[in-house]
N, CA, C and O atoms as a CHARMM CRD file, in Angstrom:
* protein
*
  352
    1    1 UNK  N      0.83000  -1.19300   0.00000 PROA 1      0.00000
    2    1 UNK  CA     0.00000   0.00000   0.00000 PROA 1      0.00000
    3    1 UNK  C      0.86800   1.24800   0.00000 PROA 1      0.00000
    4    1 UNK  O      0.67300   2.38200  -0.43700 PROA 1      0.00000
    5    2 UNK  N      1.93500   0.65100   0.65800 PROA 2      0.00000
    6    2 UNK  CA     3.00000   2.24700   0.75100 PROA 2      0.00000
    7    2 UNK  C      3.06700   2.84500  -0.50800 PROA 2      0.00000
    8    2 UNK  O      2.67100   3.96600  -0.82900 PROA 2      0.00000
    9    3 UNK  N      3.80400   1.67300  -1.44300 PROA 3      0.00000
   10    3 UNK  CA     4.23900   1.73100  -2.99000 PROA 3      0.00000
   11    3 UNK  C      3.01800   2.66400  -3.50400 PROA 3      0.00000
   12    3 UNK  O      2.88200   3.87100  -3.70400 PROA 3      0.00000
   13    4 UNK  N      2.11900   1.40800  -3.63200 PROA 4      0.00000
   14    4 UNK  CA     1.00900   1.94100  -4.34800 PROA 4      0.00000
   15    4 UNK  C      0.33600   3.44600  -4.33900 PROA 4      0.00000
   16    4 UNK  O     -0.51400   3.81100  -5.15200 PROA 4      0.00000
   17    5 UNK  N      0.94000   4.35900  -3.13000 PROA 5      0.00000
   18    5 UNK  CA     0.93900   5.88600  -2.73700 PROA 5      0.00000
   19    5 UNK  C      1.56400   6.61600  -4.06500 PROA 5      0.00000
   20    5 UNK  O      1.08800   7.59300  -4.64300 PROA 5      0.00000
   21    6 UNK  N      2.27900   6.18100  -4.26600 PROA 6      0.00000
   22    6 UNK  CA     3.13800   6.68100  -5.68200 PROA 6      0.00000
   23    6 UNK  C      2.26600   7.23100  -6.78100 PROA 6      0.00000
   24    6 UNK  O      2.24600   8.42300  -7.08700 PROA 6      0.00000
   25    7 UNK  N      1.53200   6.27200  -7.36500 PROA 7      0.00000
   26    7 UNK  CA     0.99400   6.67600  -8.33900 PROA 7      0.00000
   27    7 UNK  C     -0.42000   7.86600  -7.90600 PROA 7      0.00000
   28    7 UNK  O     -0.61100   8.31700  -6.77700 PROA 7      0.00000
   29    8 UNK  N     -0.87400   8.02900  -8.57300 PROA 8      0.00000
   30    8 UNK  CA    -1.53900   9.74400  -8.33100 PROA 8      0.00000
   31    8 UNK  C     -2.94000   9.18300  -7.80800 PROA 8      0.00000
   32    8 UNK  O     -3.35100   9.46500  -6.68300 PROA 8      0.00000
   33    9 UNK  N     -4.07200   7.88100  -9.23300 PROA 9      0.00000
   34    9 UNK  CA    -5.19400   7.70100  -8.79300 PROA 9      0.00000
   35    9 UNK  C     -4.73600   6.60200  -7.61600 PROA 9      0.00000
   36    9 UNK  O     -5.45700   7.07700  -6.73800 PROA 9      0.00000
   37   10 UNK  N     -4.17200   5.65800  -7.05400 PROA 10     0.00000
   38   10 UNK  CA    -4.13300   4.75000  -6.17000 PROA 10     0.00000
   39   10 UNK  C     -3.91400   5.68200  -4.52100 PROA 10     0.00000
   40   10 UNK  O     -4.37100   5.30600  -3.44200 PROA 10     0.00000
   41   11 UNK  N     -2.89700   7.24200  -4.83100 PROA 11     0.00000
   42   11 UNK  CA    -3.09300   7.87900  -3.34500 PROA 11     0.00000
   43   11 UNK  C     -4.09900   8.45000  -3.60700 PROA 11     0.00000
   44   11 UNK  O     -4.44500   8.92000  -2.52400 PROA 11     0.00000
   45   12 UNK  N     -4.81800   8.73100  -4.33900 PROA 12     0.00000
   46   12 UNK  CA    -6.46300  10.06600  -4.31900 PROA 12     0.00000
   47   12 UNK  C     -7.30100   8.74000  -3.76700 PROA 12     0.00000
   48   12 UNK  O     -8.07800   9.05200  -2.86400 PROA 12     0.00000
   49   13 UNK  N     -7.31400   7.19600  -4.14500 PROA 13     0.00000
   50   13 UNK  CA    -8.36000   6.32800  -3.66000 PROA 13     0.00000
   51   13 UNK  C     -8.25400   5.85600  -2.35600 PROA 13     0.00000
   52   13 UNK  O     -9.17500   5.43500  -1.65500 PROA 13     0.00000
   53   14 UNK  N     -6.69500   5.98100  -1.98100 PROA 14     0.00000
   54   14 UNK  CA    -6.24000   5.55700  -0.46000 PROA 14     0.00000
   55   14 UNK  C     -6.37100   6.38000   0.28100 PROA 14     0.00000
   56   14 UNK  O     -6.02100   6.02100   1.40500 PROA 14     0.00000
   57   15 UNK  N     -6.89500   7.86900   0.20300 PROA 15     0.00000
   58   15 UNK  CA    -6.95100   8.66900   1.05300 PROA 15     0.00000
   59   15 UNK  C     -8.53800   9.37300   1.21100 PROA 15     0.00000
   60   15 UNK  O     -8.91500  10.06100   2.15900 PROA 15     0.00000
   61   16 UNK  N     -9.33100   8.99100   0.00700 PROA 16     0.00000
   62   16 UNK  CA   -10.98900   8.57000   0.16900 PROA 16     0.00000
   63   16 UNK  C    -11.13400   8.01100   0.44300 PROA 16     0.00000
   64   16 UNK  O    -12.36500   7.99300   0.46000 PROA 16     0.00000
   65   17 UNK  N    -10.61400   6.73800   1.06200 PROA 17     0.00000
   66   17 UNK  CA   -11.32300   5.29500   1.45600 PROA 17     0.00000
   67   17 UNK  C    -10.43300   5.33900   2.77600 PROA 17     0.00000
   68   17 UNK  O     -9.20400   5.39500   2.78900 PROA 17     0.00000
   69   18 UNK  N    -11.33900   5.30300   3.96900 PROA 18     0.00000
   70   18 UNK  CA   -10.75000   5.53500   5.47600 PROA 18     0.00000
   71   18 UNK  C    -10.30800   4.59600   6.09000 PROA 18     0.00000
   72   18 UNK  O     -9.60700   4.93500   7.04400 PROA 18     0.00000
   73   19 UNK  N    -10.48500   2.99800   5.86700 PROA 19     0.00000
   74   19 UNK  CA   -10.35100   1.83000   6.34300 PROA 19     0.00000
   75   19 UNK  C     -8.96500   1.69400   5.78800 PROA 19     0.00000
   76   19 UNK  O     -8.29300   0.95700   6.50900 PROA 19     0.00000
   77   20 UNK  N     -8.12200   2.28800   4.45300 PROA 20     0.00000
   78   20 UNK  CA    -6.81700   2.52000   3.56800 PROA 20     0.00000
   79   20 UNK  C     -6.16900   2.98400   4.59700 PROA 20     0.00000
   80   20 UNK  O     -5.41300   2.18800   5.15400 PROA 20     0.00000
   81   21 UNK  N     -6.26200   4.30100   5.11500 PROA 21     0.00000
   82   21 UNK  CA    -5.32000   5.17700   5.83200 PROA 21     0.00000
   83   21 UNK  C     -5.66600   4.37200   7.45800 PROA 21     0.00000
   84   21 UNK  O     -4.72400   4.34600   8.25100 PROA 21     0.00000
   85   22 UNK  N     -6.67400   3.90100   7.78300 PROA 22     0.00000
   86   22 UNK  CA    -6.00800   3.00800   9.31200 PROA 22     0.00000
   87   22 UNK  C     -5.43700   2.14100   9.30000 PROA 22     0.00000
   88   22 UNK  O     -4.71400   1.74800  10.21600 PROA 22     0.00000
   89   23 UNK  N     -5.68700   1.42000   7.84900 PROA 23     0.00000
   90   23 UNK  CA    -4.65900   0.18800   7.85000 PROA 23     0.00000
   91   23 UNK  C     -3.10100   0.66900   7.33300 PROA 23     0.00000
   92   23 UNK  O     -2.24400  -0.21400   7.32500 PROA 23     0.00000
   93   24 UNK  N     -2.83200   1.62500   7.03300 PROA 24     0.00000
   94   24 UNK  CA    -1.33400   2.04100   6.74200 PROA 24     0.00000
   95   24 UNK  C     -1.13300   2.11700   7.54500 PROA 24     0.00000
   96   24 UNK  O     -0.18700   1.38500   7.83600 PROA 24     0.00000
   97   25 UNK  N     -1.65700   2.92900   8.67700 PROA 25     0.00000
   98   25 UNK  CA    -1.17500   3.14600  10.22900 PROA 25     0.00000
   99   25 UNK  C     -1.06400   2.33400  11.01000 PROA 25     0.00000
  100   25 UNK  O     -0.50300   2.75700  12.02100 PROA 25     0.00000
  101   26 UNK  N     -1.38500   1.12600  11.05700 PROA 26     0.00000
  102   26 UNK  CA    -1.65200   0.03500  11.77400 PROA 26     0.00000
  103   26 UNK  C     -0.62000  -0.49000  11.68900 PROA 26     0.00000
  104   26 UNK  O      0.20600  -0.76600  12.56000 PROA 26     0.00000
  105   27 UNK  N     -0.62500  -0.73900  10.05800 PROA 27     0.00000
  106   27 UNK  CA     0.24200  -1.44800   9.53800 PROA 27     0.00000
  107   27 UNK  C      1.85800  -1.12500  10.31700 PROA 27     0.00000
  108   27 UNK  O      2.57900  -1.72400  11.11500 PROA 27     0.00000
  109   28 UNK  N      1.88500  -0.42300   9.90700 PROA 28     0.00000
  110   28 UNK  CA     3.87100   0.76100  10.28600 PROA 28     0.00000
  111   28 UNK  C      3.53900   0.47500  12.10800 PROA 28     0.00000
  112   28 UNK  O      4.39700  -0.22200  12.65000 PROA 28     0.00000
  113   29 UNK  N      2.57100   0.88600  12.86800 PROA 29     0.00000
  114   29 UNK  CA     2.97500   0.70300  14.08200 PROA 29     0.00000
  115   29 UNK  C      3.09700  -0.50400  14.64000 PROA 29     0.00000
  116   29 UNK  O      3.67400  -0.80700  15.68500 PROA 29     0.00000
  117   30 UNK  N      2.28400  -1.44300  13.57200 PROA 30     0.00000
  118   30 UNK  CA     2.19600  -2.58800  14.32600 PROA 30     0.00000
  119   30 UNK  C      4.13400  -3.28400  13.76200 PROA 30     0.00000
  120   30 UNK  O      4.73600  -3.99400  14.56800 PROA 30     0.00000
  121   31 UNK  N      4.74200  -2.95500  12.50000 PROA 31     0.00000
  122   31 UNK  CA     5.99300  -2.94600  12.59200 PROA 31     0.00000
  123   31 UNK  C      7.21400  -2.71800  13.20200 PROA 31     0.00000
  124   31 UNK  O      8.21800  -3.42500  13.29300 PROA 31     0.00000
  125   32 UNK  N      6.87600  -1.28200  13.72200 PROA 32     0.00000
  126   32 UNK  CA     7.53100  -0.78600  14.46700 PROA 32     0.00000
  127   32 UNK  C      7.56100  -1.27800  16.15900 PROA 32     0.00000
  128   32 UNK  O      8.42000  -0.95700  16.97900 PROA 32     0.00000
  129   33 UNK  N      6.49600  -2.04300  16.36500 PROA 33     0.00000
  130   33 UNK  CA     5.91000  -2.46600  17.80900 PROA 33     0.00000
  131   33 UNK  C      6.96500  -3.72200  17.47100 PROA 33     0.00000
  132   33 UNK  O      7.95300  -3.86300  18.19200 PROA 33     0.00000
  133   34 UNK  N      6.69100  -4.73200  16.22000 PROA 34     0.00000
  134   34 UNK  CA     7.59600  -6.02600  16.30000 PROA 34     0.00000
  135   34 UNK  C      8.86800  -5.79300  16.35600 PROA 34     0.00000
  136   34 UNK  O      9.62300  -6.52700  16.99500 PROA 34     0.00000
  137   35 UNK  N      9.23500  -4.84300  15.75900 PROA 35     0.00000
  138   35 UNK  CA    10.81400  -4.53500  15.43900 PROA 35     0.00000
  139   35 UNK  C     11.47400  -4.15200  16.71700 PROA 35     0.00000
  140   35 UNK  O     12.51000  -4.79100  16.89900 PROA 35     0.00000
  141   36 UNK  N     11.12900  -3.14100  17.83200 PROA 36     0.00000
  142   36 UNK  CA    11.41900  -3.06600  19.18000 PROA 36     0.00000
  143   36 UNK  C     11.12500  -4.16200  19.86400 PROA 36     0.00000
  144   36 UNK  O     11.80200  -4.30800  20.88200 PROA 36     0.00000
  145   37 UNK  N     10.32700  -4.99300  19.63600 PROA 37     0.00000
  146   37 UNK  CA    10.38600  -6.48800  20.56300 PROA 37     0.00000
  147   37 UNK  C     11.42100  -6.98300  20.24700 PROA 37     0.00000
  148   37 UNK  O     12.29000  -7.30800  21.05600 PROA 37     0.00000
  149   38 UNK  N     11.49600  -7.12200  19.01900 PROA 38     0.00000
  150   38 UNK  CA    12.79200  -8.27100  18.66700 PROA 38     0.00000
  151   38 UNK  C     14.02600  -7.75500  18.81700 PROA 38     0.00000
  152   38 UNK  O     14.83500  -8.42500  19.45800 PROA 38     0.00000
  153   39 UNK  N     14.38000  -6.63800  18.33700 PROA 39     0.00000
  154   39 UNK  CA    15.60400  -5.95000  18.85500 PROA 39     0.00000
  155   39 UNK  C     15.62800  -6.16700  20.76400 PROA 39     0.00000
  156   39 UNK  O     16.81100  -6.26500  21.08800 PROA 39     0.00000
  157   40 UNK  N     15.34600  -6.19600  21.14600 PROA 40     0.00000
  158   40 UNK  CA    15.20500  -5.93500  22.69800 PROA 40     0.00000
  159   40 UNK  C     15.87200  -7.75500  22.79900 PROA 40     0.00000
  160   40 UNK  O     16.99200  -8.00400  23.24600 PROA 40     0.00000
  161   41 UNK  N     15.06700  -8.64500  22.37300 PROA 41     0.00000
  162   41 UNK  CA    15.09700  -9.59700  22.64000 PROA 41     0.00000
  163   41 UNK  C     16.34600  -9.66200  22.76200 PROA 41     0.00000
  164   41 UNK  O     17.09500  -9.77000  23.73400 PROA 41     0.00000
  165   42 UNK  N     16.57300  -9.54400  21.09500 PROA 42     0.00000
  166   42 UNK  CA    18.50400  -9.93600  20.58200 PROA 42     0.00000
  167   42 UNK  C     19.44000  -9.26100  21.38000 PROA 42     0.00000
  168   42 UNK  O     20.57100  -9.66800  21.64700 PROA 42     0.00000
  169   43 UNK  N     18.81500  -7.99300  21.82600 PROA 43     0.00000
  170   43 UNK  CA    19.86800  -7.60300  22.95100 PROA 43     0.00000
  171   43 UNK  C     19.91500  -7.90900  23.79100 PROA 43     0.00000
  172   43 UNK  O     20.96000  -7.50600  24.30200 PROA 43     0.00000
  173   44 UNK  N     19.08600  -8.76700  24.74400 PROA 44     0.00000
  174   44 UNK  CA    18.90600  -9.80600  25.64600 PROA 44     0.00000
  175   44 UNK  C     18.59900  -8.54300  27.02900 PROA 44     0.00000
  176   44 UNK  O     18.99400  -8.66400  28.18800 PROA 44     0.00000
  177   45 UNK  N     17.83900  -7.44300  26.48900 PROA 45     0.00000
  178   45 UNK  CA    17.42900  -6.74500  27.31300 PROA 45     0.00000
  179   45 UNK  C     15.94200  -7.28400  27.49800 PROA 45     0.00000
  180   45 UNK  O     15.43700  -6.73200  28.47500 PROA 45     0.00000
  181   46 UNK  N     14.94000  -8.32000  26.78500 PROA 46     0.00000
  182   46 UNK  CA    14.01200  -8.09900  27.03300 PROA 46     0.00000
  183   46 UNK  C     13.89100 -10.17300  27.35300 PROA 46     0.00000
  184   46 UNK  O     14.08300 -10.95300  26.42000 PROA 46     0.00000
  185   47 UNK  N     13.57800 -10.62700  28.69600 PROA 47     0.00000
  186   47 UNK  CA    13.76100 -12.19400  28.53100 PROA 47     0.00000
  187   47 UNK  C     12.59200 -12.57000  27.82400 PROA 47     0.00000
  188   47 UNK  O     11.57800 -11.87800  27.92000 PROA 47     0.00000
  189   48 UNK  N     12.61700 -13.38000  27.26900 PROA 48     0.00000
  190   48 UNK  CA    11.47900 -14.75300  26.51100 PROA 48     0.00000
  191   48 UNK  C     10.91700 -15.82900  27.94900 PROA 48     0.00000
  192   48 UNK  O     11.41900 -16.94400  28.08800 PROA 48     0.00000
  193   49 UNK  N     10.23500 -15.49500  28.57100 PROA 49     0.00000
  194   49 UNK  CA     9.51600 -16.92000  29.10300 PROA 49     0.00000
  195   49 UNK  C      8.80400 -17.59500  28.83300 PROA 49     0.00000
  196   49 UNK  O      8.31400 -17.21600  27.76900 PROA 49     0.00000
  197   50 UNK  N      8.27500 -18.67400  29.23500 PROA 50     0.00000
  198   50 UNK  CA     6.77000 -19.29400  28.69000 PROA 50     0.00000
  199   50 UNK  C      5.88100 -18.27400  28.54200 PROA 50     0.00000
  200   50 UNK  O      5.60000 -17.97600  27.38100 PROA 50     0.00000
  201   51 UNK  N      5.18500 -17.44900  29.73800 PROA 51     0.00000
  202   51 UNK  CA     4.03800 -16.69900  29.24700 PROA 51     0.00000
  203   51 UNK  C      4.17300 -15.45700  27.61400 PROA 51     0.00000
  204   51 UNK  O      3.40300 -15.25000  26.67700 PROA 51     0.00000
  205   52 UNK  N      5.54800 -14.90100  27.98300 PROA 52     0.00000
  206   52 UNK  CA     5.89300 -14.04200  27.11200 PROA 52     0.00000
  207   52 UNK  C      5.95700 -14.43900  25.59300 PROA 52     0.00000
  208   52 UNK  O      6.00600 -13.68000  24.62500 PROA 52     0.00000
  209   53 UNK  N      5.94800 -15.38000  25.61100 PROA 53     0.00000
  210   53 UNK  CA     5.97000 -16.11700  24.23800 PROA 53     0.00000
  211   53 UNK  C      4.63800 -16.60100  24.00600 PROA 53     0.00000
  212   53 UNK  O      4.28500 -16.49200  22.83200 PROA 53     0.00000
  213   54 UNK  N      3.64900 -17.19400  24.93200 PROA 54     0.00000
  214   54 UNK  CA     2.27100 -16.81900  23.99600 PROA 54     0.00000
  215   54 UNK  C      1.60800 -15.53000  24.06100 PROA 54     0.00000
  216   54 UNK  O      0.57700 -15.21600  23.46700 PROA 54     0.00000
  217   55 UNK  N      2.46500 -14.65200  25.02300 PROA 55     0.00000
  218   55 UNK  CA     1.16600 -13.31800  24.70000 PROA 55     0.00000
  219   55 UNK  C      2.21000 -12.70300  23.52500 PROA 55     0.00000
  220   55 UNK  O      1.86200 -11.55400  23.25400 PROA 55     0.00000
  221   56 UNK  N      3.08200 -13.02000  22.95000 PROA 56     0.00000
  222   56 UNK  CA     3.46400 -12.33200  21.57100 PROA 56     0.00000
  223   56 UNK  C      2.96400 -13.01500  20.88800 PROA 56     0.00000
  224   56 UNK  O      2.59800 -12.39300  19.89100 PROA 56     0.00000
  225   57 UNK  N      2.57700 -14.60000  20.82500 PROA 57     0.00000
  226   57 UNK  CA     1.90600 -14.99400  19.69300 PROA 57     0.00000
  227   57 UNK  C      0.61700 -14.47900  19.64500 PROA 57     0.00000
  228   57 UNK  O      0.01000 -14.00900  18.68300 PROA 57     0.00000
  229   58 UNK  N      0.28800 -14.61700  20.75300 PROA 58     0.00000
  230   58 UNK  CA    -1.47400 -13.58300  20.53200 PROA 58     0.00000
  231   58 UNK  C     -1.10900 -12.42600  20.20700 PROA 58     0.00000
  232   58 UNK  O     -1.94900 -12.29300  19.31700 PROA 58     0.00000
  233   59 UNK  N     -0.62500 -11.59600  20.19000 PROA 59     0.00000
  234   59 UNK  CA    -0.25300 -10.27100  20.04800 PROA 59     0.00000
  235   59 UNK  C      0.26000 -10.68600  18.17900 PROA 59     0.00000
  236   59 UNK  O     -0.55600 -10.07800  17.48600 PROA 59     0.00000
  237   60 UNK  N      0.90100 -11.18000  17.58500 PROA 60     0.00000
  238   60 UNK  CA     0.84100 -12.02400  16.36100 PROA 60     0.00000
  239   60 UNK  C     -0.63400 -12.33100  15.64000 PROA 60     0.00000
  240   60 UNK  O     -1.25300 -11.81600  14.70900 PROA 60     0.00000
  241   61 UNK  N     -0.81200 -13.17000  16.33600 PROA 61     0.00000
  242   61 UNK  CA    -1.98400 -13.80400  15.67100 PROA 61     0.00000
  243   61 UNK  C     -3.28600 -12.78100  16.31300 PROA 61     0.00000
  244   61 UNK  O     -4.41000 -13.26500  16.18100 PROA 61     0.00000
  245   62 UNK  N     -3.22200 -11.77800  16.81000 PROA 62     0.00000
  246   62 UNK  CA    -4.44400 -10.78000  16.66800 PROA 62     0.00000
  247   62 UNK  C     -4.16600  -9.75300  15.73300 PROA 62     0.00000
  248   62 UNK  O     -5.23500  -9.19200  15.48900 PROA 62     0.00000
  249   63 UNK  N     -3.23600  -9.24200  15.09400 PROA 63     0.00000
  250   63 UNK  CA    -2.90600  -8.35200  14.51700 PROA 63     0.00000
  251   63 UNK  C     -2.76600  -8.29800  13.05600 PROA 63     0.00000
  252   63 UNK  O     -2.95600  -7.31500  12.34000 PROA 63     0.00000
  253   64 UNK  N     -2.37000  -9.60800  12.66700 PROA 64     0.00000
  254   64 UNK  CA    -2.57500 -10.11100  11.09600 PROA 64     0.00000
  255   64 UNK  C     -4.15900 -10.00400  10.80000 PROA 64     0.00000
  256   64 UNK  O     -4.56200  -8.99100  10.22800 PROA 64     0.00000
  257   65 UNK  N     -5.09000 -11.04000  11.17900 PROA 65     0.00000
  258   65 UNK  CA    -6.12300 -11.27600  10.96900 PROA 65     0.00000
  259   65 UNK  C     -7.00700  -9.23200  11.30400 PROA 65     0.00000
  260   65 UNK  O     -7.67900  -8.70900  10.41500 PROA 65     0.00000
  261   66 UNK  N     -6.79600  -8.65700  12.40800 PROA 66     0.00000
  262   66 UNK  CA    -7.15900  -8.00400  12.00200 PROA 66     0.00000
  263   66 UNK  C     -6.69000  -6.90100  10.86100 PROA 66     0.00000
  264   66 UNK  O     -7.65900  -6.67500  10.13700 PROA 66     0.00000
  265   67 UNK  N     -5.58500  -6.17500  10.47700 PROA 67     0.00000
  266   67 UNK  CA    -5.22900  -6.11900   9.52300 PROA 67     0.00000
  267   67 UNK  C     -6.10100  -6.10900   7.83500 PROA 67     0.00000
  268   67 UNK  O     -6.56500  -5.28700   7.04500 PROA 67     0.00000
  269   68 UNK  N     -5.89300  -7.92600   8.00200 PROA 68     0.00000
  270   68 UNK  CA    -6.36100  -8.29600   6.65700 PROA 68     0.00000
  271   68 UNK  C     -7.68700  -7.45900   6.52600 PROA 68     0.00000
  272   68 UNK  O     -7.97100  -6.65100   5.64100 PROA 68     0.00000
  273   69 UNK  N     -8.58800  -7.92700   7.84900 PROA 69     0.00000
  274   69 UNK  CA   -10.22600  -7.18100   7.70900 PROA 69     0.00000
  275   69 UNK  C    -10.39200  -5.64800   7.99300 PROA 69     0.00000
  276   69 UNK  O    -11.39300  -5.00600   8.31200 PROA 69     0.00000
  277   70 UNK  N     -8.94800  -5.22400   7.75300 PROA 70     0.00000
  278   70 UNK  CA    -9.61400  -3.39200   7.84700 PROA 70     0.00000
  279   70 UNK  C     -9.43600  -3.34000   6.18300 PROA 70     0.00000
  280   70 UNK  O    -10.13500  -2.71900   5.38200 PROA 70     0.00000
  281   71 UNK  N     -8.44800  -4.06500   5.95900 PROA 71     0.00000
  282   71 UNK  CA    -8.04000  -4.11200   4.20200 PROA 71     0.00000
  283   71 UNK  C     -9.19600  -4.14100   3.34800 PROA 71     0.00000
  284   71 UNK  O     -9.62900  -3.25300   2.61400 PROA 71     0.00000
  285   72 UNK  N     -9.80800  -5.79000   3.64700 PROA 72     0.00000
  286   72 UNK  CA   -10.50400  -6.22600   3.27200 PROA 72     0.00000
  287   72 UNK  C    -11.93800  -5.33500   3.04500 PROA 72     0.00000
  288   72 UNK  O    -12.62900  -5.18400   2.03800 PROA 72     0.00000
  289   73 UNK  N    -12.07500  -4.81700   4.42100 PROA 73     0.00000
  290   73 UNK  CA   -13.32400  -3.93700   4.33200 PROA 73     0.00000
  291   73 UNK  C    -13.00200  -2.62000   3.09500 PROA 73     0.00000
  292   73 UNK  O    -13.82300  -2.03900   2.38500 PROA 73     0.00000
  293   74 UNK  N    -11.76500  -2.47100   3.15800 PROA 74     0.00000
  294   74 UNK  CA   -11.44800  -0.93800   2.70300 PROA 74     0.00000
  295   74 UNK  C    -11.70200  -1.18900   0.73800 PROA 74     0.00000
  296   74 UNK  O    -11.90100  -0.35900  -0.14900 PROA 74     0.00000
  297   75 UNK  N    -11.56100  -2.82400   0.69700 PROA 75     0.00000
  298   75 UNK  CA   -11.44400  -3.04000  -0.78700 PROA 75     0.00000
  299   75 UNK  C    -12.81500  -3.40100  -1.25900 PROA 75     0.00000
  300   75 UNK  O    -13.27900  -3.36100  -2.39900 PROA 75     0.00000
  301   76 UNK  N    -13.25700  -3.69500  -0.34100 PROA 76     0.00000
  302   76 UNK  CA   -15.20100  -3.96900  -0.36300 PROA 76     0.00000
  303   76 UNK  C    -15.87700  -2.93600  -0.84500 PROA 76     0.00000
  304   76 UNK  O    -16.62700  -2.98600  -1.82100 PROA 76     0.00000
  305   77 UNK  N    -15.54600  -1.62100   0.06200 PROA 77     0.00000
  306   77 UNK  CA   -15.48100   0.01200   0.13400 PROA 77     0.00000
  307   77 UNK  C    -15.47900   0.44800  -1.25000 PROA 77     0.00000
  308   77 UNK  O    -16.18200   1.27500  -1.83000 PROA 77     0.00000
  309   78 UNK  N    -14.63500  -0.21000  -1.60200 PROA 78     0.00000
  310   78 UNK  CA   -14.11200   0.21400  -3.15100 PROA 78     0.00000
  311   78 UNK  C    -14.64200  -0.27500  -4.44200 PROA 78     0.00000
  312   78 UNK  O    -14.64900   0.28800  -5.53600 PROA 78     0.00000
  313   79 UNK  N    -14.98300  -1.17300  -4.17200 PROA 79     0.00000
  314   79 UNK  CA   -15.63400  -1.83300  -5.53800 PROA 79     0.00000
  315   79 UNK  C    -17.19200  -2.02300  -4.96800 PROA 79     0.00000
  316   79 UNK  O    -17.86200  -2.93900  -5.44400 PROA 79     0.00000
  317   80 UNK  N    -17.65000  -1.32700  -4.14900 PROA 80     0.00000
  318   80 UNK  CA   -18.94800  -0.92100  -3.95000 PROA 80     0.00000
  319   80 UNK  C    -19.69700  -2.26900  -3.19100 PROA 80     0.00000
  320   80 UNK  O    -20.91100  -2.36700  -3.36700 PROA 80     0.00000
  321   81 UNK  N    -19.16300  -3.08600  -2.53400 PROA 81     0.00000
  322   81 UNK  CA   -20.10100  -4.55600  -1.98400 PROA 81     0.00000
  323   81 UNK  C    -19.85400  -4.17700  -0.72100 PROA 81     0.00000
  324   81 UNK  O    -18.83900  -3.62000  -0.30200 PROA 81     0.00000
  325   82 UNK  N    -21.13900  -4.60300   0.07300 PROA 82     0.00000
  326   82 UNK  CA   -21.05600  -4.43300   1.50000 PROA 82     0.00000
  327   82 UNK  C    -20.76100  -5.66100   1.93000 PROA 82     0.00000
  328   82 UNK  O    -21.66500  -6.49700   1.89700 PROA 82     0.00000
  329   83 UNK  N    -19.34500  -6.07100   2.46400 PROA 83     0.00000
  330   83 UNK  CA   -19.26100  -7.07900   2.92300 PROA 83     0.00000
  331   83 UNK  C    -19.41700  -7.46700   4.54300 PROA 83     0.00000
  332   83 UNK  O    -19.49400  -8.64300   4.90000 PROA 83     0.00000
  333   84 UNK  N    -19.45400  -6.33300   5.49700 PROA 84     0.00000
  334   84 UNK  CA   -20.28700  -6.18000   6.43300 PROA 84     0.00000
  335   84 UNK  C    -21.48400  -5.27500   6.85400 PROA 84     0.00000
  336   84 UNK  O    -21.56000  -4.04700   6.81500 PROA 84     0.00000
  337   85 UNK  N    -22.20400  -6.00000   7.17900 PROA 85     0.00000
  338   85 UNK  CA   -24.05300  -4.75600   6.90500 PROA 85     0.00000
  339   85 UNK  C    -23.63000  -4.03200   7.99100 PROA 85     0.00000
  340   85 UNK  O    -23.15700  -4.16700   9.12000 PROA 85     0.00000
  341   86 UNK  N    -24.01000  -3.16400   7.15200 PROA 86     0.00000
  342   86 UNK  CA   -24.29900  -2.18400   8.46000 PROA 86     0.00000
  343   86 UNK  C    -23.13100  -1.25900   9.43600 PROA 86     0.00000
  344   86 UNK  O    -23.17800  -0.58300  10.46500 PROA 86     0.00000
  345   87 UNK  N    -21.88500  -1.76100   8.24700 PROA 87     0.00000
  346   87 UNK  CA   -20.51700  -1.01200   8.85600 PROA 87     0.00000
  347   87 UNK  C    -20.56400   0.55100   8.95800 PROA 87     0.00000
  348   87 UNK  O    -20.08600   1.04300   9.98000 PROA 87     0.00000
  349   88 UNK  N    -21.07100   1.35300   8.04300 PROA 88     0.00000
  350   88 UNK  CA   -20.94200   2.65300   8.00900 PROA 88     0.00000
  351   88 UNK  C    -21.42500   2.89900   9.15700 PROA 88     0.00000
  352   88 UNK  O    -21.50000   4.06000   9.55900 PROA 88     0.00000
């Protein structure tokens, strides 16, 4: 989506369509959130225990899936199908 900013009609449609611009944002913080975990790790400033390792996988596996469905909604948005009633 970053890329796709480049061209002129793909940022005029990413910046009419509001579910586009939360998922860019999401997107980058939720990067920036993994990238300071893992750096921390490797610096062995941050320990790995049992619990810590499934609340990053939940923290993982909640963040993809939602993601996909702000996307998803935002491309629904776009080609005019309501794929959830009643979202607006």
């Amino acid at each position: 989506m970053q890329q796709a900013e480049a061209f002129f009609y793909l940022a005029d449609l990413i910046y009419q369509i509001r579910n586009f611009i939360i998922g860019l944002h999401l997107v980058f913080l939720g990067f920036i959130t993994f990238f300071i975990l893992a750096f921390l790790i490797i610096q062995k400033e941050l320990l790995i225990k049992r619990k810590s390792k499934a609340t990053l996988f939940l923290i993982a596996s909640g963040f993809i899936p939602s993601e996909i469905s702000i996307f998803l909604q935002g491309i629904s948005s776009w080609i005019k199908l309501e794929m959830v009633p009643y979202y607006s």
